[in-house]
C-alpha positions in Angstrom: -16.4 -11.4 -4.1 -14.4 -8.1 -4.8 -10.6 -7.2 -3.6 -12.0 -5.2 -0.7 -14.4 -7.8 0.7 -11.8 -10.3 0.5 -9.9 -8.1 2.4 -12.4 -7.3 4.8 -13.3 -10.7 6.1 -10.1 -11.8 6.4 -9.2 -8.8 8.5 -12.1 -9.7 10.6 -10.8 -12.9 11.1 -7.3 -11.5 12.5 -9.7 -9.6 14.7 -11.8 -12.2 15.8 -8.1 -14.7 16.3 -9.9 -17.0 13.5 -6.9 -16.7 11.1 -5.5 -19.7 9.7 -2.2 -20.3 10.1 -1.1 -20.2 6.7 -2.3 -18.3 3.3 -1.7 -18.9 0.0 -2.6 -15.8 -2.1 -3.2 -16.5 -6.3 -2.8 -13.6 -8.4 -2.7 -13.5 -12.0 -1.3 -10.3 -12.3 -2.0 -6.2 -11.1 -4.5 -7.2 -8.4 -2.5 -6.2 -5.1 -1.3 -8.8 -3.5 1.6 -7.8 -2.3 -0.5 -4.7 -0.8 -3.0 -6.9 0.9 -0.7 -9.3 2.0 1.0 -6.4 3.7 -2.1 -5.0 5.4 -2.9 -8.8 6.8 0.1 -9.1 8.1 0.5 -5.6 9.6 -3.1 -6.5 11.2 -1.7 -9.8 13.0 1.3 -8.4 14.4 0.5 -5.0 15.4 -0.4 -3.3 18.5 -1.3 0.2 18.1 0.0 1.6 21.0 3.9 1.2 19.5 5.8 3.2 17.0 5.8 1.6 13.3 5.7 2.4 9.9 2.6 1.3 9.3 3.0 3.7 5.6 5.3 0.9 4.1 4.9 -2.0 6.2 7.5 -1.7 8.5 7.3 -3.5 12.0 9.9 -5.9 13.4 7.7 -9.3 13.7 6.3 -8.7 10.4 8.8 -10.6 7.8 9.4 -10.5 3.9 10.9 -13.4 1.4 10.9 -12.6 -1.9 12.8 -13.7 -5.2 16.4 -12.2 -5.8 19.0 -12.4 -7.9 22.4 -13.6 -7.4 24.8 -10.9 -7.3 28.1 -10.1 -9.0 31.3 -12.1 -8.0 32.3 -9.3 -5.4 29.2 -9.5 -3.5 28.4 -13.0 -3.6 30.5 -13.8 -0.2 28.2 -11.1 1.5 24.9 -12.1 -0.2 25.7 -16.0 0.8 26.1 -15.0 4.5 22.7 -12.6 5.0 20.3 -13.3 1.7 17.5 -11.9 2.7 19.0 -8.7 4.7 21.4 -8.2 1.2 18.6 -6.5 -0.9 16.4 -5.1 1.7 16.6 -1.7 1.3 15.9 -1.7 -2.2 12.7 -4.4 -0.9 11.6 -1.1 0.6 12.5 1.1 -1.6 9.8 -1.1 -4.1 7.2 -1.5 -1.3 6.9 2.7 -0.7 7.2 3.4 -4.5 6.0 0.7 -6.8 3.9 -1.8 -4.0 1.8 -2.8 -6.5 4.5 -4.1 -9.5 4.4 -7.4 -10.6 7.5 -9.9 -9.5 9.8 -9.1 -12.7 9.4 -5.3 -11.8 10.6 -6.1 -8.6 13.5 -8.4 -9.9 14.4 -6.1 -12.5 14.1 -2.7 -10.1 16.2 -4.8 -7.4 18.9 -5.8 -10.0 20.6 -4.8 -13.1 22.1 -8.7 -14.0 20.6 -10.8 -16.4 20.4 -13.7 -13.7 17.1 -15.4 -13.1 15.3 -14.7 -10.4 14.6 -17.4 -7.3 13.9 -17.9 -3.7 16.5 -20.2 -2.0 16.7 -22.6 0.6 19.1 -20.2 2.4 16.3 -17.4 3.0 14.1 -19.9 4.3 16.7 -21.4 6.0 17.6 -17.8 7.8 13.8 -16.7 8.1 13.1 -20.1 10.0 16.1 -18.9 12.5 14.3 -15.5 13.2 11.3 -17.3 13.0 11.9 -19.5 16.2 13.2 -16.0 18.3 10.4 -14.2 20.0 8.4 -11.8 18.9 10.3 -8.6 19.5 6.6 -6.0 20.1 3.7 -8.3 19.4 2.9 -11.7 20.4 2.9 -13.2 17.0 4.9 -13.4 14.3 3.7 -13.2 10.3 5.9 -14.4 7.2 4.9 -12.8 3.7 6.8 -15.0 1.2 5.7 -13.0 -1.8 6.5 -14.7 -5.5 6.4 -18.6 -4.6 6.0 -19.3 -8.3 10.0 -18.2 -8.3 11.1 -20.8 -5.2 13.7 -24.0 -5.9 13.2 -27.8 -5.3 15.6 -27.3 -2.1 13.8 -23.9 -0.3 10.0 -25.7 -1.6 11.0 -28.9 0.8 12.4 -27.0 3.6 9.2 -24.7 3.1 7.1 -27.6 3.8 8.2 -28.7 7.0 7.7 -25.5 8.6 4.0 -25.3 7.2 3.5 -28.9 9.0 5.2 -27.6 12.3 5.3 -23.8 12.3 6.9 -21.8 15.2 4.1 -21.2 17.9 2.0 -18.1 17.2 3.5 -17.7 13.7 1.6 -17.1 10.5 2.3 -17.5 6.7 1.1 -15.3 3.9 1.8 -16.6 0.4 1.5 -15.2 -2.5 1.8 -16.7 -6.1 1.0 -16.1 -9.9 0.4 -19.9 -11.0 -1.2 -22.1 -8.7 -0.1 -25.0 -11.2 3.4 -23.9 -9.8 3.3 -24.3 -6.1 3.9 -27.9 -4.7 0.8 -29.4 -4.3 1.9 -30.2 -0.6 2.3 -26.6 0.3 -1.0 -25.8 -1.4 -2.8 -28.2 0.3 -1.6 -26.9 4.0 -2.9 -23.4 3.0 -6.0 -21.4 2.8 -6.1 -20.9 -1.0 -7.6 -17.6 -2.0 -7.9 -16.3 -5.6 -7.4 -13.1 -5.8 -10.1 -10.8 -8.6 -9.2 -7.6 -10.6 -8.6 -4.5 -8.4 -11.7 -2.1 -8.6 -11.4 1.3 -9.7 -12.4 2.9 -6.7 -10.4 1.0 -4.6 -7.2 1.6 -6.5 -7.6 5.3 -6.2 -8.6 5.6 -3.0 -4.8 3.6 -2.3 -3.2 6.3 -4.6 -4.7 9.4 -3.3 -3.6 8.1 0.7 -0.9 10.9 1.0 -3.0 14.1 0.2 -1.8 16.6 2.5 -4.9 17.7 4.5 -5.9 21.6 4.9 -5.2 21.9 8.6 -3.6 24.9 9.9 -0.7 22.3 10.7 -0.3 21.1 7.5 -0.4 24.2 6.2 2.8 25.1 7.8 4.9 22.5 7.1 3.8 23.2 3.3 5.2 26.6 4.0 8.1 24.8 5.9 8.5 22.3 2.3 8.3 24.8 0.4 10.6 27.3 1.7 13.1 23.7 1.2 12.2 23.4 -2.2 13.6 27.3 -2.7 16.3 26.6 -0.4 17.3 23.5 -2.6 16.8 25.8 -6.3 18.9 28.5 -4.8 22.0 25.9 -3.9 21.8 23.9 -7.1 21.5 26.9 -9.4 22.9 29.9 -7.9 25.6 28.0 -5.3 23.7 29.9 -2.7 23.4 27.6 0.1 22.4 30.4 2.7 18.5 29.4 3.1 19.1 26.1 2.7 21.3 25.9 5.8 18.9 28.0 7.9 16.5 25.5 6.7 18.0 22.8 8.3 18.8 24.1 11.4 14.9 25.3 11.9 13.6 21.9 10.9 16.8 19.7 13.2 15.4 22.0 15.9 12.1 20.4 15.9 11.0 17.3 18.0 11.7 13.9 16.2 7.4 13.5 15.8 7.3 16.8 14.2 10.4 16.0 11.5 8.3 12.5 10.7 5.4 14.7 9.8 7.5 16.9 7.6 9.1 14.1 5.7 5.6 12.1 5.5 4.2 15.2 4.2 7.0 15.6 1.8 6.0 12.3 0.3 2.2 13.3 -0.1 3.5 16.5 -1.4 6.0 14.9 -4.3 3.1 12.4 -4.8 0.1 14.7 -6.0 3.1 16.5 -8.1 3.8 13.8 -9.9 -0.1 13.3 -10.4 -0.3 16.9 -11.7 2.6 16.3 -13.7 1.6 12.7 -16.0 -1.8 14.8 -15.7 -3.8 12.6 -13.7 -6.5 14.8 -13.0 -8.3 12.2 -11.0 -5.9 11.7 -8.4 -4.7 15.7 -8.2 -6.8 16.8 -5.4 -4.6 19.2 -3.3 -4.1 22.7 -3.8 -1.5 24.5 -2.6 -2.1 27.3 0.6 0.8 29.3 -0.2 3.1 31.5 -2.8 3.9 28.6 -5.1 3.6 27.7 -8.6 2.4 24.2 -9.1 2.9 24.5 -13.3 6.4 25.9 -12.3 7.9 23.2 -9.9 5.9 20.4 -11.5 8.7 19.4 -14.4 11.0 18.9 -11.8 9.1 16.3 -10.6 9.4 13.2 -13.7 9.6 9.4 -14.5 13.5 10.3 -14.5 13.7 11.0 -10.9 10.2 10.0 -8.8 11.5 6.8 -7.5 14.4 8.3 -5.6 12.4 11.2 -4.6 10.0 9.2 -2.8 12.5 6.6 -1.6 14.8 9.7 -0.5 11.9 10.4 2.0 10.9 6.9 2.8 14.6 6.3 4.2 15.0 9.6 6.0 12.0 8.5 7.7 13.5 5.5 8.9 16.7 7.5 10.2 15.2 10.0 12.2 13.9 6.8 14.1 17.7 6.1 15.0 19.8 8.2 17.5 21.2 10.2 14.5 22.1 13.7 14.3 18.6 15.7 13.7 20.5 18.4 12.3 23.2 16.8 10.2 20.5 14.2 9.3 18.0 17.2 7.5 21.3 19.1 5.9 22.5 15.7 4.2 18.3 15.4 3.2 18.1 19.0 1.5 21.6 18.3 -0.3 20.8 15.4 -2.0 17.0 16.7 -2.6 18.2 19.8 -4.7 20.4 17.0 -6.4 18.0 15.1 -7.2 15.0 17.8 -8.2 17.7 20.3 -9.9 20.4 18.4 -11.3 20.3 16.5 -14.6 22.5 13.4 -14.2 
């Protein structure tokens, strides 16, 4: 059975309420488990009819443990107290850039230290707590503990017995490299799935997801993007930050849906640049409407600085969700975009 079929019957189980209610998810390595996972659990929590990021996986019942390092002295007083909250905005800075990295990607893009990696029985201590609250918009609750290979003697035990009694209407996804690894307990309480290589076609179809579309709409907020990208030269280079002001008042102005599509179409944009860039000719596929130079403005766009483009995007999204500032909120945006694009650190 390939990826996709997996993924297909077990999403017509969620549909059909014949999910069990725990997974265990075996992959080897590179066959997107940490996407599918994702996707399930977005499926059993969601109700289409609310606002979520459904982009990078972000809804309030749907819940993430993962491995993490212990921090420096400084910060292990604050890490202690909230575990799982401490790295979570670098958790989705991985999930909207690098979803489908292995577990020491994630350990070494969440964390500098030499420390091992592990999942303790504080963050399964804390998501047990959130756990046993109710749902906040659905009417269950999923759990993706993502990298059980990585979780101590103490968080494995305290695992267990919420597997044997879980929280009503609750449902666990896990997801591990070595099934030798898990306790045979927990394994045995789980729908085991193994997990085969990611097809081709499938894999691209996942990258090419953010290709702007040629609507008339989409055409305009390339213009509107692209007239930013000027906006943002013009300040970095020549200290003139005239347009880019003018900018930023004529995108604060617009309604908070229409500044989501901007910044989502940003992402698509910066995307299929960096495609053209590496010169991934299979996944370039859009092509640009207005007065722009793609061979111009496609250096700018590099292995150095791709990651904080996208995640740039991916957390100004989440903002303009919050009662901030429209206005201030895009100004601070374009200012740290031209530093980012134009400015060699």
């Amino acid at each position: 059975m390939t990826n996709s079929q997996i993924r297909e019957n077990l999403l017509k189980n969620i549909r059909g309420d014949r999910i069990p209610n725990a997974i265990c998810i075996i992959d080897s390595g590179g066959r997107g488990s940490l996407q599918l996972a994702s996707k399930l659990g977005l499926s059993i929590v969601d109700n289409p009819t609310r606002s979520v990021n459904r982009s990078i996986f972000v809804h309030p019942d749907l819940h993430y443990i993962y491995p993490t390092k212990k921090p420096e002295k400084r910060e292990e007083k604050h890490f202690n107290k909230k575990m799982n909250a401490f790295y979570s905005d670098k958790w989705r800075e991985f999930m909207s850039t690098l979803i489908l990295g292995s577990f020491d990607e994630w350990l070494d893009f969440s964390s500098s230290s030499n420390k091992p990696g592990e999942i303790r029985v504080g963050q399964i201590s804390e998501m047990i707590s959130l756990l046993n609250l109710k749902p906040f918009q659905s009417d269950k609750k999923a759990c993706i503990i993502w990298g059980l290979d990585y979780i101590n003697a103490n968080a494995a035990n305290r695992l267990l017995k919420v597997l044997e009694e879980p929280p009503k209407q609750t449902y666990f996804i896990l997801i591990a490299k070595d099934q030798a690894k898990i306790l045979p307990t927990i394994a045995s309480r789980c729908q085991v799935i193994r997990l085969p290589p990611l097809e081709h076609e499938g894999l691209k179809r996942d990258l090419k997801k953010w290709v702007p579309d040629s609507s008339g709409s989409s055409k305009e907020r390339e213009r509107l993007f692209i007239d930013c990208l000027r906006g943002c030269y013009l300040s970095a280079i020549r200290k003139d930050f005239s347009q880019l002001l003018r900018k930023s008042d004529e995108i604060g102005s617009l309604n908070k849906s229409d500044i989501r599509d901007f910044f989502s179409f940003g992402i698509g944009f910066i995307r299929q640049i960096y495609f053209y860039s590496k010169r991934i000719n299979e996944l370039y596929t859009f092509k640009v409407s207005n007065d722009f130079s793609i061979d111009n403005f496609a250096p700018y766009v590099n292995d150095r600085n791709y990651n904080r483009l996208i995640s740039l995007f991916d957390i100004n999204l989440r903002h303009i969700n919050r009662n901030a500032n429209s206005k201030l909120l895009i100004t601070s945006f374009l200012l740290e975009l031209s530093d980012i694009l134009y400015i060699v650190d």
